[in-house]
BAKOL-699703 format. One record per residue: x, y, z of N, C-alpha, C in turn; residue number from 1. Coordinates in steps of 0.02 Angstrom, whole numbers, plus 50000, padded with zeros to 5 digits. Layout:
(dopa (X, Y, Z), (X, Y, Z), (X, Y, Z), NUM);
...
***
This chain:
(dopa (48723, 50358, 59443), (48677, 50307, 59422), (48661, 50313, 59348), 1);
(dopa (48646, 50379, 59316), (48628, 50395, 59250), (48714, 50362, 59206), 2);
(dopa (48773, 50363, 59228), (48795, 50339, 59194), (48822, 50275, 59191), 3);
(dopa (48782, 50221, 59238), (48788, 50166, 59255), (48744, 50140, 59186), 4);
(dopa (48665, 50178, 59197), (48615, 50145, 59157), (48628, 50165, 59082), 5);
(dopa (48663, 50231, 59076), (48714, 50219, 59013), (48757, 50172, 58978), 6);
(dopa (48792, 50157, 59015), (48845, 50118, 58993), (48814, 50035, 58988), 7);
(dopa (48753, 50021, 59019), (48730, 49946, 59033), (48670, 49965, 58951), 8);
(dopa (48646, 50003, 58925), (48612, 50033, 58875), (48560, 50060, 58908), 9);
(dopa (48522, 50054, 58961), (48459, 50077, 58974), (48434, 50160, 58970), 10);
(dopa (48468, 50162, 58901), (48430, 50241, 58895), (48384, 50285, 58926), 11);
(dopa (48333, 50270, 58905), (48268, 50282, 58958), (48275, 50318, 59021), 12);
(dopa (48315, 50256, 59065), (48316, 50259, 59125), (48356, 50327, 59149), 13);
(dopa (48421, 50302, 59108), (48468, 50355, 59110), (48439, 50448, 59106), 14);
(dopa (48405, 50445, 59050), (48353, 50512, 59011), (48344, 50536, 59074), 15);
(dopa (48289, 50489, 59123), (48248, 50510, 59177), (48284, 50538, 59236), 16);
(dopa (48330, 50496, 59241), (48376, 50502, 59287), (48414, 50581, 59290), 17);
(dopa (48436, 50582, 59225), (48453, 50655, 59201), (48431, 50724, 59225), 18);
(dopa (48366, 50696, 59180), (48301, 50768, 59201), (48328, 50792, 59265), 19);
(dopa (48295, 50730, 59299), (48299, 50743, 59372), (48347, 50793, 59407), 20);
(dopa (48385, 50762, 59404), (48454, 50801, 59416), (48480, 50863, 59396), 21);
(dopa (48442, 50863, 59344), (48455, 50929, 59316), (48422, 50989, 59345), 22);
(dopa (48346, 50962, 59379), (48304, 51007, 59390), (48326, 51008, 59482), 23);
(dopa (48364, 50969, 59514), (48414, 50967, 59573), (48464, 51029, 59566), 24);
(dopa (48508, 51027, 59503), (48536, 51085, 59493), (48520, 51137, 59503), 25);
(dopa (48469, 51133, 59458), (48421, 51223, 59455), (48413, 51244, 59531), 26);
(dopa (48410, 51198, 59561), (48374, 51197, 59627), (48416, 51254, 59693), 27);
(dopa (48479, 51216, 59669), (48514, 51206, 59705), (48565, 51252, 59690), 28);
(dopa (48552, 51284, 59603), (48606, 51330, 59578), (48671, 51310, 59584), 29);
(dopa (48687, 51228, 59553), (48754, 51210, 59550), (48765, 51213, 59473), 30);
(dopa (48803, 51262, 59455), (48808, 51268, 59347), (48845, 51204, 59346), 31);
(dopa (48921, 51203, 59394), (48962, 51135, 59361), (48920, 51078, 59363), 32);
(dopa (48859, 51075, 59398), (48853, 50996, 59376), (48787, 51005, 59311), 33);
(dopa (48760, 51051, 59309), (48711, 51090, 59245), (48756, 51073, 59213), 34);
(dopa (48831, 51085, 59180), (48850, 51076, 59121), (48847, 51004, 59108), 35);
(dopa (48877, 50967, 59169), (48878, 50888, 59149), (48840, 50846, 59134), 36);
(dopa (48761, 50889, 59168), (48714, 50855, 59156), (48696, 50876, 59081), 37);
(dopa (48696, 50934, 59041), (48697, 50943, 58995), (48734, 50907, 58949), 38);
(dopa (48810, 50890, 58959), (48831, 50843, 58907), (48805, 50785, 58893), 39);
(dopa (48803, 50768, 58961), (48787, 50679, 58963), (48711, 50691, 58941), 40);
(dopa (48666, 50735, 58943), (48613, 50694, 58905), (48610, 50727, 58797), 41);
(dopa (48670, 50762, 58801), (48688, 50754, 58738), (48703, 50694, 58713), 42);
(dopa (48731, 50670, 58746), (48778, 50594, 58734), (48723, 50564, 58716), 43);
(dopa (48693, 50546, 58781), (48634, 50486, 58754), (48573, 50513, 58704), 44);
(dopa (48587, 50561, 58707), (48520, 50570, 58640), (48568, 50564, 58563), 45);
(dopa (48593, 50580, 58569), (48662, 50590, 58501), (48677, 50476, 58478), 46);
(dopa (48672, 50439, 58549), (48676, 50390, 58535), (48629, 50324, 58530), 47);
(dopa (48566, 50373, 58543), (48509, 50350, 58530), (48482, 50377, 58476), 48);
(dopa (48523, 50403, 58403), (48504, 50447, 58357), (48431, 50498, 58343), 49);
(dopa (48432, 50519, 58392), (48399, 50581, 58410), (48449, 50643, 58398), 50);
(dopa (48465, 50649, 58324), (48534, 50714, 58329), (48482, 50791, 58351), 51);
(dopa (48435, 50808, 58362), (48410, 50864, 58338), (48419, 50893, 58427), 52);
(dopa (48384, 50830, 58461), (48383, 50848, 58541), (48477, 50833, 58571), 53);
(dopa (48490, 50791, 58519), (48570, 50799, 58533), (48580, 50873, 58539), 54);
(dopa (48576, 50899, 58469), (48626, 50980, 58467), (48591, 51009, 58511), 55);
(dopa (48531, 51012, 58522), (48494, 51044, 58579), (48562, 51053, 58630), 56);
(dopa (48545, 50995, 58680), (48584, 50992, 58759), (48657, 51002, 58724), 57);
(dopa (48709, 51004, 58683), (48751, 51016, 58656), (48772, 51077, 58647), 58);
(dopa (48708, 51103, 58629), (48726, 51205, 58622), (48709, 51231, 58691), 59);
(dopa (48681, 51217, 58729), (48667, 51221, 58782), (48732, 51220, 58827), 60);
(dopa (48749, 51149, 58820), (48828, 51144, 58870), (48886, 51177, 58835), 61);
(dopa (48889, 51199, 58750), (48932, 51245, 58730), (48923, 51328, 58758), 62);
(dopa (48854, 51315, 58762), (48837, 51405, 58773), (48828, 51433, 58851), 63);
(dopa (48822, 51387, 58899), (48827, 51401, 58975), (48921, 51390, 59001), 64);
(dopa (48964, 51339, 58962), (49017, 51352, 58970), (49048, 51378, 58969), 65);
***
């Protein structure tokens, strides 16, 4: 869904959507989808020029990979 509301622009939505999932991960202790969720909300912060929270989730999915 987060990369549906990506690709249609709804940032936001996408962001939230993210979190979420991310904190599903933790949950759930799945890393492969922690990394993806880490890229993809690189992506949308990087394309919503937010570079700072970009490199954030960026070093993050470089440094857990």
């Amino acid at each position: 869904m987060a990369e549906a509301c990506k690709r249609l622009g709804y940032f936001s939505q996408a962001l939230i959507l993210l979190k979420r999932a991310l904190q599903f991960a933790w949950y759930i202790k799945d890393t492969s989808k922690e990394f993806q969720i880490y890229d993809l909300l690189g992506i949308i912060y990087y394309t919503q020029g937010e570079i700072e929270k970009a490199n954030y989730y960026h070093e993050r999915y470089i440094f857990f990979y």
